[in-house]
N, C-alpha and C positions, 0 to 999 in steps of 0.2 A: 399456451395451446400447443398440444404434440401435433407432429409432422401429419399424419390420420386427421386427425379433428381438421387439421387450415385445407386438407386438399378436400373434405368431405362438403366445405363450404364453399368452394368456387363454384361458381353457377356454371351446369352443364355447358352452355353455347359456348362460355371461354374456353373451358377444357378443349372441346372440341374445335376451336381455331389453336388454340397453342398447339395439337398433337398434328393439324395438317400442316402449320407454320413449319415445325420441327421437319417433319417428313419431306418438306417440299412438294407438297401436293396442289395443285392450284385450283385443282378440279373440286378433292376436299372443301378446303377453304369454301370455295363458293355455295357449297354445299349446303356447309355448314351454316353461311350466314344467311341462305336464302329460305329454310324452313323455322325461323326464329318468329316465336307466339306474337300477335299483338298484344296479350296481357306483358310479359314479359317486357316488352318495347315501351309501354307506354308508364312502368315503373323509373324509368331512366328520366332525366333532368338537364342534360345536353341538350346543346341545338346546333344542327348543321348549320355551316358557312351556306350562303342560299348565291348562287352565281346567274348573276341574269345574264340571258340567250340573246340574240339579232339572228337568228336562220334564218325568220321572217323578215328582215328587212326593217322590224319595231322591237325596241325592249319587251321580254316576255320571262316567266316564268319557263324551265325545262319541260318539266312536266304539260304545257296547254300547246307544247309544239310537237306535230306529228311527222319529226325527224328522231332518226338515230343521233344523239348529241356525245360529247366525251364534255365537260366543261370544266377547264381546271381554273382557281383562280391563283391569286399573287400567293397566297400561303400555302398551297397545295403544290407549288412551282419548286419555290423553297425547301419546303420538306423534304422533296424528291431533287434536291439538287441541279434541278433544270437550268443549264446556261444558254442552248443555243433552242431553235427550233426543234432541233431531230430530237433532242432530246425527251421529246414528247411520244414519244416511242414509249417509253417506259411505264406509261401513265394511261394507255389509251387502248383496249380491246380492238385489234384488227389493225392497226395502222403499222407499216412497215416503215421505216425511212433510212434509204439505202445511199449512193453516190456511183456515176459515174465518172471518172476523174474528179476534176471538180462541179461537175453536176447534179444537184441535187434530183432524188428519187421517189417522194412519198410516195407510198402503198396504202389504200382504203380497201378494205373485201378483193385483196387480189387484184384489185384494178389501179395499175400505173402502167407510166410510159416505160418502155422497151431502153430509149436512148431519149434523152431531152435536149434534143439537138437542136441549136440557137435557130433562134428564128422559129421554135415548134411549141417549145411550151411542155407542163406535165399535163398528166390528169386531175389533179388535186391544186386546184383554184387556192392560190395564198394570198389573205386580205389582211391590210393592216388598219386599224382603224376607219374601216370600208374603202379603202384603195384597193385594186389587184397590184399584187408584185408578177410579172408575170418570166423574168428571167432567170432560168434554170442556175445561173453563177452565184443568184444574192439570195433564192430562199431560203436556205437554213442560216437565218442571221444571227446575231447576240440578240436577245431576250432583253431589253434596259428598259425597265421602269413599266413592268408590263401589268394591268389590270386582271387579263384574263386570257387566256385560248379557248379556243372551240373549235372541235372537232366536228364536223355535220358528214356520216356518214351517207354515201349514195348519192346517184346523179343527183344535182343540184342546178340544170338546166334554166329551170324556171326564172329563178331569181337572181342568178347569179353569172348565167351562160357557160360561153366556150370555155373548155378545158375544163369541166369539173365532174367528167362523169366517173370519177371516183369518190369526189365530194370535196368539202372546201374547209380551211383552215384558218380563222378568222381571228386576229390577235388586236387586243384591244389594249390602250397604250394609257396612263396617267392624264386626264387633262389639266392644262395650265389653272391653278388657282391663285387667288389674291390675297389669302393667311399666307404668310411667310412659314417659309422651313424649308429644309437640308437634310440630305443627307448621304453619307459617306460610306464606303466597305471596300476593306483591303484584303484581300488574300493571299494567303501563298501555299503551295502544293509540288507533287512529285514531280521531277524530272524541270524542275527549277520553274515550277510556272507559277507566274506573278499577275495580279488581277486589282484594279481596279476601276471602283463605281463611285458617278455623284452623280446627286439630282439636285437642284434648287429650287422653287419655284414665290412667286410674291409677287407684287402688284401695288400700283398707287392708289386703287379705289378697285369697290366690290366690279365695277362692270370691264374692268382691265389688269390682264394678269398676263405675265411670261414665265417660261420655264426653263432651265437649261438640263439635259439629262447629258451624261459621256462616259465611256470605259476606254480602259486599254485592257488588252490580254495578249502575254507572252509566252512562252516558251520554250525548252529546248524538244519536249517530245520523245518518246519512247526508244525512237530508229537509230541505228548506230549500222553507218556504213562502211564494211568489211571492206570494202576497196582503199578507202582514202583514210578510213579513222576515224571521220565524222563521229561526234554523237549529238550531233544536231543537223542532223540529212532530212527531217521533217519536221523543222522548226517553223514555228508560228510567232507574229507582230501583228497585232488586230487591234484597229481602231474607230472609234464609232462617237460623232456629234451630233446630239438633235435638239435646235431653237425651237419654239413654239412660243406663240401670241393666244391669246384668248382678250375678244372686243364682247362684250355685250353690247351692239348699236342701241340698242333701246327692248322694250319690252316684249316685243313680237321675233328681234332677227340677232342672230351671234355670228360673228366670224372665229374658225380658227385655222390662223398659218401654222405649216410645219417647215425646216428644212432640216435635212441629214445629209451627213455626209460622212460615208465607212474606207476604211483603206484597210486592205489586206493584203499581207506578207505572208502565205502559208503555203508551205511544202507538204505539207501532208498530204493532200491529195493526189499529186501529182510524184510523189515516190513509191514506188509499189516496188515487192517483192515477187519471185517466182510462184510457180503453180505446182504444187506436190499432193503427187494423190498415190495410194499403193506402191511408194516405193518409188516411181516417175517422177522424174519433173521436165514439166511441159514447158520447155526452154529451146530455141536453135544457138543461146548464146554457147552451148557445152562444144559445139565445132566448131567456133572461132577461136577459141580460148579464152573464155570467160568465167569468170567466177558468179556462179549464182546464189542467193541469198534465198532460204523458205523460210526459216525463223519469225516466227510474227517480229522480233525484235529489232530484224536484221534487213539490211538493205544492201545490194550491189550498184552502184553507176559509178561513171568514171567522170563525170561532170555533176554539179547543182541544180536539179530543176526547180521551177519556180511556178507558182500562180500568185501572183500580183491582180490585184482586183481595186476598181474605183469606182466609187457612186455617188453622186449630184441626186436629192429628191428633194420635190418642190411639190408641197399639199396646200390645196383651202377648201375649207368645208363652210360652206355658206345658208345658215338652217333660218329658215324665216316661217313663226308660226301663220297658220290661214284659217280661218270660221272651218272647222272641224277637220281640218287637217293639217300636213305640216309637210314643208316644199325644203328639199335639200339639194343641195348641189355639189359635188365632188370633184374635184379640178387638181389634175397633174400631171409633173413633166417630170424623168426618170433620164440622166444622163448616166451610162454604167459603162465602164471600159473594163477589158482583162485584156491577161497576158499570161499563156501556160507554153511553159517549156519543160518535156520529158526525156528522159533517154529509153526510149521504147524498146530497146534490148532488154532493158531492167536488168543488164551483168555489169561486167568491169571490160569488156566489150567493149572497143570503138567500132562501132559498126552502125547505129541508126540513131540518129535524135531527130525531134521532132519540135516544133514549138506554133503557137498559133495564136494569135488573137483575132476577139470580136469586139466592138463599137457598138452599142446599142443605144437609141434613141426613143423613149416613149412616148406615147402623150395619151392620157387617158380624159374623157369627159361622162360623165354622169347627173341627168338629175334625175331625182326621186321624190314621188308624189303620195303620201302614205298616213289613211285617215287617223285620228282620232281614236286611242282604247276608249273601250267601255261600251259602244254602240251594238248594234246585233246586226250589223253588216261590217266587215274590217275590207279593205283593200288597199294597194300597194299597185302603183304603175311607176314607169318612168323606163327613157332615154339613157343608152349607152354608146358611146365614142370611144373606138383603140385605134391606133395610131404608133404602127413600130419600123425602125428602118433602123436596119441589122447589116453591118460589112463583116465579112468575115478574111480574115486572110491565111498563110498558113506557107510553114518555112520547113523544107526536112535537111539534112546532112548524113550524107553517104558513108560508111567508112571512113569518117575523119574527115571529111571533107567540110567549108564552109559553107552554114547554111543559106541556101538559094530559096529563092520564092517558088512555090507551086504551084500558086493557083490563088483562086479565090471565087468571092461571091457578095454581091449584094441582093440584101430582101428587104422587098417593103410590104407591111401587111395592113391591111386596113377591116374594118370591122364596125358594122354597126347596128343596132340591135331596138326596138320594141318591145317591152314585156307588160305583162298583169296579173293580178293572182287577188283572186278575191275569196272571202269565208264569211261563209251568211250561217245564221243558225235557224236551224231548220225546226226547231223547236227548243226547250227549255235547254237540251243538256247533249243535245246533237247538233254535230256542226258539218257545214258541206265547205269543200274546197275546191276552186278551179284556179287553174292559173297557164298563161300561154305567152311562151317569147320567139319573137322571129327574130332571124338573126341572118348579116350577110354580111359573107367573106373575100377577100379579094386578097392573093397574094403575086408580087411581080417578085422576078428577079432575075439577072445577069450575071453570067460567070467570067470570069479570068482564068485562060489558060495558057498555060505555059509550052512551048516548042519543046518536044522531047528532046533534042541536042543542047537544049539552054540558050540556043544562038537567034533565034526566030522571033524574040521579044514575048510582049504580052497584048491575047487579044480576048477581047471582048464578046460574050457570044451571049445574046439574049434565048432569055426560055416565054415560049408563049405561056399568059398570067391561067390561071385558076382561080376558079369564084364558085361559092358554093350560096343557095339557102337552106336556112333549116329551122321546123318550128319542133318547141320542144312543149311539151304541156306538162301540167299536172292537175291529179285528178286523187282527195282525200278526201275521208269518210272518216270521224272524229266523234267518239260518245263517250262521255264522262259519268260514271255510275255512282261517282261520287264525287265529294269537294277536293279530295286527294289523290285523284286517280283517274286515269285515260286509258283508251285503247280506241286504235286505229288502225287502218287501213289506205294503203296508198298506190298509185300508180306515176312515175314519177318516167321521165328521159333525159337525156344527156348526149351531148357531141363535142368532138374532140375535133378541131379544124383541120381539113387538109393543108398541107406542105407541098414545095419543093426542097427537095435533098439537097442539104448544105453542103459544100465539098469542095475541095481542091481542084477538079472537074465537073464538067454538068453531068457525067452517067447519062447521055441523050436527054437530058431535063426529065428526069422521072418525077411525075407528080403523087402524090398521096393521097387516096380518098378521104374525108373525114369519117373516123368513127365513131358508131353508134351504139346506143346503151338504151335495153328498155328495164324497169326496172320494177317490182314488184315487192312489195314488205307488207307485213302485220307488227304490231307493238303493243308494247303495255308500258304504263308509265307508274308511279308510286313517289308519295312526297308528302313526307312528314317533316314536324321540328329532329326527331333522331335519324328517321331511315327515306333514305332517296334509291329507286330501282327502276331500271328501263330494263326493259328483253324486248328484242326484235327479231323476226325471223325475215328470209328476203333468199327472192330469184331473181336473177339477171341474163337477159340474152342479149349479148355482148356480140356485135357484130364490126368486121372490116376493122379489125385490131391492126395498130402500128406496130410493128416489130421491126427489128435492125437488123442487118447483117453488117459484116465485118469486112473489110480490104483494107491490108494495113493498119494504120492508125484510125481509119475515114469510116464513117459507117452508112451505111443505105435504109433509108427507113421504106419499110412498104408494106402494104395490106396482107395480113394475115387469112383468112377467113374469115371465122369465126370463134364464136367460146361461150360456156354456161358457164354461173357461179351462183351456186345457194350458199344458203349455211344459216347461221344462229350468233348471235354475240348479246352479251347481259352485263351490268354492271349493278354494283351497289355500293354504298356510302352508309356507316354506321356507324352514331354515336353508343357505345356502350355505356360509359358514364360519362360525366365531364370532363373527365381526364382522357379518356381512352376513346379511340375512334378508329374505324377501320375501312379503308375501300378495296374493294375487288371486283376483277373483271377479266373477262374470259369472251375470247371467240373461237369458231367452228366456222371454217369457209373452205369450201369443196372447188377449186376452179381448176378446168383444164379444157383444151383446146376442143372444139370439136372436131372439127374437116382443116388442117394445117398441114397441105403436101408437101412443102419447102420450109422445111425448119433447118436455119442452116448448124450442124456439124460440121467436125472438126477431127479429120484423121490422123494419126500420130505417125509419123515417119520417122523411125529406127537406123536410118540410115539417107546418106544423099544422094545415094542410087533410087531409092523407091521415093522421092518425092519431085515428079517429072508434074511439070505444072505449077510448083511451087517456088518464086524468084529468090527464095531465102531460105528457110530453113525447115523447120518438121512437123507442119501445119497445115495440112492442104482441104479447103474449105468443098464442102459437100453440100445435099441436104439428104433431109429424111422426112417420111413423115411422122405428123407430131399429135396426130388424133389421139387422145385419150391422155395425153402428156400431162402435168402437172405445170398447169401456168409460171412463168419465172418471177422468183420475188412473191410467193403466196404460199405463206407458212398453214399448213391445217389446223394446226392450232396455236394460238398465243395466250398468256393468261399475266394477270400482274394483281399484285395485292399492298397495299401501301398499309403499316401500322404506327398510327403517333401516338404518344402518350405525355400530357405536361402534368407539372408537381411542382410546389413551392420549394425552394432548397435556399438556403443563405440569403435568406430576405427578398430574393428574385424567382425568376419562374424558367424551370430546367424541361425544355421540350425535344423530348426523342422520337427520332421518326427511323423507319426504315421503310425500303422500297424492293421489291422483290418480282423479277421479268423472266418470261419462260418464251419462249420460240420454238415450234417442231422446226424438224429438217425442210430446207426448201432448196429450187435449183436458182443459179445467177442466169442460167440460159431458158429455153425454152425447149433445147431438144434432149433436158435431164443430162447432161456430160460434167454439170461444174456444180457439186453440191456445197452445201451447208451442212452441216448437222446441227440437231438441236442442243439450244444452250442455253443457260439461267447468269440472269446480271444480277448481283446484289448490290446495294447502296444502301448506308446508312450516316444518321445525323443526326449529333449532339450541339445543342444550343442553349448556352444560359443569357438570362435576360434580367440587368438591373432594374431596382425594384422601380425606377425612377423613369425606365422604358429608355434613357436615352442612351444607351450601350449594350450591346451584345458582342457574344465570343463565341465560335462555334468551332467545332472539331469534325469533320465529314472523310469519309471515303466509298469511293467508287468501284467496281466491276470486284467488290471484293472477295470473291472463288479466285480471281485471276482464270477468269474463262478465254480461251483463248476462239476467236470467232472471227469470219471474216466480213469485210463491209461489201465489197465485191471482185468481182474477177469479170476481166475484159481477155476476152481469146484473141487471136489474130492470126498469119501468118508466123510471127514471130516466136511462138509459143503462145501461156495467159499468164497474165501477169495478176498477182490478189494486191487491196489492201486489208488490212486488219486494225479490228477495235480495239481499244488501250488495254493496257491490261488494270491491273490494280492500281491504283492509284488514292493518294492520304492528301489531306490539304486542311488549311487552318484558317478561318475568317474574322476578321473586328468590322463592328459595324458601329457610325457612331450618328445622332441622330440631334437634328437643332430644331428646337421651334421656335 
């Protein structure tokens, strides 16, 4: 066959994904796969991976639930190379996942938190096999032995409560079974980083099984510090064990325990480089005599900083069926310690470090009362218990001085909550939804401050508590026009709880409103054995937003105004043939502030004559207003496109995947000073698999443009300091598999 005749025979729709693939068009692609015939589709012999949902609170189908979902499961995770949480970024229309130091940052439609400052929480509610994780230090975890994520865009008040008026991040884990098997994987990859995983799991009898799942993950990391030589200045030692029990008591009620326990060694977050924009850089270390480092690669400090992190979790989930429903109870206790030490000059400067820990103490209760599928009335109530007590403390050093204590704080938050959400069908193929949770807050707390001569000791100054209620409702209109397809309508809210300001001083005890999210969407839904499609469109008035400001290291959170955010985001999933499959997905989100007269700015002083006000160096904090701004962290547009394709080759089965991430420009601030520019990730991944299924070997790499991009930038008086995302990176994995 001449080169003419093979190209005349590809079927138009591939042409047309291979020439937007080539191009790097994201917009294309979607394009391309969104106007593709049903004759055509229903010529094809694939069938989608089918990932059941819980947004509702009950196993479901995507398609019969009137949320925005992203659902990726265990093979979709893989393909795309997913190790930790954020790495869900790559995979998911809209969702941003950013860090402040070591604080975790998810981004849903523009909507996350400013600063996840202990004791506060994000926007984006993270569950792990229906637990809240709710500490900003442990969200972005290792990924071990994981079933599924979900993404549930938009307030999720209802079912889910505080902190989720971004929406919620639901990761569902392996359970304990009684067939015996194992299994193994070794890696190793750039910058000397070594990985492994094992799972176990078996059992004496069908109604009793345990599991043991655990990884280590090392390395030396990209940073190479121009002061001392380092090329392990943001090196990582990550570690992760989790036991689990599975009891079948009898035919009606199961028990199952978890415990975990993670230790991290990782400098990565906590080493940051300078700030270079047009030829500046936004440093005070240059009149000390400091060496400053902008190099994504490159790092300056004259000491090692650290974040050390520990966590104790203790699960039981206790499900007892009932005459047409089913009563669950969710029970745990979250011991998490850290430890971060900076040198917040980010030069070769002796001039400021910093270091601080927080102790946190959780205890969460839940139970859940949630009928029977199949009936023509569904509902879902039940009881919520939070329970956190949070010390904070915090150490700086002068000019080489040893570090002294400055302060502190303890918060105790309490939380307790009512919900219901009922869906009756209103006839054959129409369905109604209401659902309403009260919720109430309480948070105390005392500060530790310290004599400014150092000589005065330490005193304790209580802040009068703050308690807020709040009811959040929802309200959906659901018609199915067919056995494969929805569309919907919803009204939905969301609140963010208020704080007291965590800090090395009370700031007069400044308290924090909670903020508020009303939220507004349409959708359509699509679900075949080849082709799965959601589009959702959606407004939000986004009210009394938390944002930071910045003093020193320390930051002040407080009510912004207000803000609107529309926009559009679609996905799709398509088998082309058996071999070949394709998903792509794109959003469009418009958010910026409305009415924000104190957006704090950041003036640059040229000299230490013009910055009178300033205790240090060439940063002297302002505001501005921020009306019409471009909310921080809210890319306009994101798109990603994932292509696999398997083939028999040497008696086994050779599976190629690539993954392909696009991000417009966004700001790290709120008053537009510290941009992003837009940038594309690529990853891809070769996998052969023995015919025998019990061994694979795979060949992967990451950010492979070698895009250079930043995770974020924190301003201060001191200058801002960025981190940055890896660059290129190769790696190699065995996997070996017992039954």
């Amino acid at each position: 066959m001449n080169d003419s005749v093979f190209r005349s025979s590809i079927p138009s729709h591939i042409k047309c994904l291979v020439r937007a693939t080539q191009q790097a068009m994201p917009a294309s692609v979607l394009a391309c796969s969104l106007f593709l015939s049903p004759q055509l589709l229903a010529q094809q012999a694939a069938v989608l991976e089918e990932v059941t949902v819980t947004a509702q609170r009950r196993a479901e189908k995507s398609e019969d639930v009137p949320i925005s979902i992203t659902a990726i499961s265990a093979d979709m995770l893989g393909k795309g190379d997913v190790q930790q949480l954020s790495d869900i970024m790559k995979l998911t229309p809209g969702l941003r996942f950013d860090n402040q130091g070591s604080l975790a940052q998810p981004t849903i439609r523009g909507v996350g938190t400013a600063v996840a400052v202990s004791g506060g929480g994000s926007n984006v509610g993270i569950y792990t096999d229906g637990f809240l994780s709710p500490n900003p230090f442990f969200v972005d975890s290792e990924l071990l032995n994981v079933e599924s994520v979900q993404v549930l865009k938009g307030p999720q008040g209802t079912l889910f409560g505080r902190n989720s008026t971004g929406g919620a991040i639901l990761v569902t884990t392996v359970k304990p079974d009684s067939d015996p098997r194992a299994e193994a994987e070794f890696a190793y990859g750039s910058y000397d980083t070594k990985s492994a995983k094992l799972y176990a799991t078996g059992g004496p009898s069908d109604d009793l099984a345990f599991d043991l799942a655990a990884q280590v993950r090392q390395s030396d990391n990209f940073d190479d510090n121009i002061t001392t030589g380092s090329d392990e200045a943001a090196a990582y030692d990550n570690w992760m064990v989790r036991l689990g029990a599975r009891w079948d008591i009898n035919d009606q009620t199961s028990l199952i325990v978890r415990y975990t326990h993670t230790d991290t060694d990782n400098r990565t977050a906590v080493t940051p480089n300078g700030f270079e924009e047009d030829g500046r850089i936004y440093s005070s270390a240059l009149f000390w005599g400091g060496q400053v480092a902008t190099d994504p690669d490159q790092v300056s400090v004259n000491f090692q900083p650290e974040f050390l992190a520990e966590s104790d979790v203790y699960q039981m989930t206790l499900e007892h069926q009932l005459e047409g429903a089913v009563l669950t109870s969710y029970t745990q206790y979250r011991r998490e310690r850290t430890h971060n030490e900076m040198d917040f000059d980010f030069s070769s400067a002796t001039f400021f470090h910093y270091k601080y820990d927080v102790n946190s103490d959780i205890f969460t209760q839940e139970f859940l009362l949630a009928s029977d599928s199949g009936s023509a009335l569904q509902w879902t109530t039940g009881l919520f218990l939070f329970m956190d007590d949070n010390e904070f403390t915090d150490n700086q050093a002068d000019q080489g001085a040893g570090f002294v204590l400055n302060g502190g704080s303890g918060t105790d938050s309490r939380s307790i909550a009512a919900f219901g959400d009922v869906t009756y069908a209103l006839m054959d193929r129409l369905f109604l939804t209401g659902g309403l949770r009260l919720s109430y807050d309480k948070t105390q707390d005392a500060y530790l401050t310290v004599a400014a001569d150092g000589l005065g000791g330490i005193t304790q100054q209580d802040v009068d508590d703050i308690s807020d209620t709040n009811l959040t409702p929802r309200v959906v209109m659901r018609y199915t026009p067919t056995d494969n397809s929805s569309v919907y309508a919803s009204y939905t809210q969301g609140f963010k709880a208020g704080l007291l300001n965590v800090g090395s001083t009370s700031v007069d005890g400044i308290d924090v409103d909670p903020e508020e999210i009303r939220a507004y969407e349409v959708g359509y839904k699509y679900a075949s054995n080849e082709l799965t499609f959601d589009v959702a469109a959606f407004y939000y008035d986004y009210q009394d937003l938390q944002v930071a400001t910045y003093d020193g290291p320390k930051s002040l959170i407080e009510n912004a105004a207000d803000s609107r955010v529309y926009g559009m985001d679609a996905q799709l999933r398509l088998a082309l043939t058996h071999e070949l499959s394709v998903n792509v997905g794109g959003a469009y989100v418009n958010a910026e502030y409305e009415n924000f007269d104190r957006s704090q700015a950041w003036e640059q002083c040229l000299a230490f004559t013009g910055c009178a006000g300033s205790p240090y160096g060439i940063f002297v904090p302002g505001y501005v207003e921020a009306a019409g701004f471009q909310m921080q962290r809210s890319p306009e547009l994101t798109a990603n496109l994932g292509v696999s394709y398997s083939t028999l080759i040497a008696g086994g089965t050779l599976d190629l995947s690539s993954t392909f991430y696009y991000t417009s420009d966004f700001y790290f601030d709120s008053s537009e000073q510290f941009e992003q520019d837009s940038y594309e990730l690529l990853s891809a991944r070769a996998q052969w698999t023995a015919p025998s299924e019990r061994y694979s070997v795979a060949v992967y790499g990451d950010n492979l443009t070698d895009a250079e991009y930043r995770t974020q930038v924190l301003p201060q008086q001191l200058g801002a300091m960025s981190m940055w995302g890896a660059p290129a990176t190769l790696g190699i994995s065995l996997n070996v598999k017992l039954n």
